[in-house]
C-alpha positions, 0 to 999 in steps of 0.5 A: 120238635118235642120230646113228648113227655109233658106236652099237651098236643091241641088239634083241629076244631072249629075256631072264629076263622072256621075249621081248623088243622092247625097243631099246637103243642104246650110244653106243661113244664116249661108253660110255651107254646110251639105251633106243629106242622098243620095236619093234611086235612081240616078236622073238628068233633073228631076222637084223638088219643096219645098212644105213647108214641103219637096221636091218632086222630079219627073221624069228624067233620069237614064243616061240608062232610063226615070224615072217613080218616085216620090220621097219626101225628109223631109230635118229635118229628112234627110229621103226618100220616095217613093210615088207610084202614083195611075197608071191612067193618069200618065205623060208620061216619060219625062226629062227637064221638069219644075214644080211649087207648088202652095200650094197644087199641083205640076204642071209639064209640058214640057220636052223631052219624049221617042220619044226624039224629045219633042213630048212626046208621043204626050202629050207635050200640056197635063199638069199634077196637082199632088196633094199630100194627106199623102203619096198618090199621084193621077195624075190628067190632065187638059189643060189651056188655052191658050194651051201651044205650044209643047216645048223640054226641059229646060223650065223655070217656077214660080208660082205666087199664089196671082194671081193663075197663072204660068209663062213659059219661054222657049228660046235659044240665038235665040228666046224665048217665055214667056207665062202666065196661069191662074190655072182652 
């Protein structure tokens, strides 16, 4: 469908009709729109990142429910897939949390969990690495240090790969909070 370079890929969220699985895709250069094959699963506040190859797309909500999924979208075959993760040390479920690639692994932190107060099940310092091999996926947790303050949702994160590190912003109109984290 497309070649990947120079597309914007938008997925999912919550439009005036509820939620979504629809895909769209932007070719930057040419400024069209194509509209992808919709995704196997409604998703919104979910993390999604461009591995070079596709996007992954992890967690979020259904409107009803939290999503334990992973899901992959080859945007040049305009095909899904569902990756099942190994089911020991999965994240606990979550919305409004934010990921990063960093060339081999989706980094995913943060978010609301079920106790819907950002407390995550007690996880919300635990940051999770994904590290996709073929189509197996093992969740693996480890913490950086500094230890990452408890956060709700809607954090904001980039990955900057020369200098192995992410960098988190979390804020309101009020206050806000930048931090940096080297990758062990």
């Amino acid at each position: 469908m497309v070649s990947g370079v120079e597309t914007m890929i938008i997925y999912g969220g919550r439009g005036p009709s509820g939620i979504s699985a629809d895909v769209f895709l932007l070719d930057v250069a040419g400024l069209t729109w194509m509209q992808g094959t919709s995704s196997p699963q409604i998703q919104a506040r979910h993390s999604a990142v461009w591995t070079g190859t596709g996007m992954l797309a992890h967690g979020g909500g259904d409107g009803n429910v939290y999503l334990d999924i992973l899901l992959f979208y080859d945007p040049v075959g305009d095909t899904w897939a569902t990756l099942t993760p190994a089911t020991s040390n999965v994240p606990t479920l979550r919305l409004g949390h934010e990921a990063v690639w960093t060339g081999t692994e989706m980094i995913v932190q943060g978010g609301v969990g079920t106790d819907g107060a950002g407390g995550l099940g007690g996880d919300g310092r635990t940051w999770y690495v994904h590290s996709l091999t073929g189509s197996t996926a093992t969740w693996t947790p480890f913490t950086l240090t500094p230890t990452p303050p408890k956060n709700t949702g809607d954090l904001k994160a980039i990955w900057a790969p020369l200098e192995n590190t992410m960098y988190r912003f979390w804020g309101d109109s009020k206050s806000g909070d930048l931090r940096t984290y080297l990758r062990p």
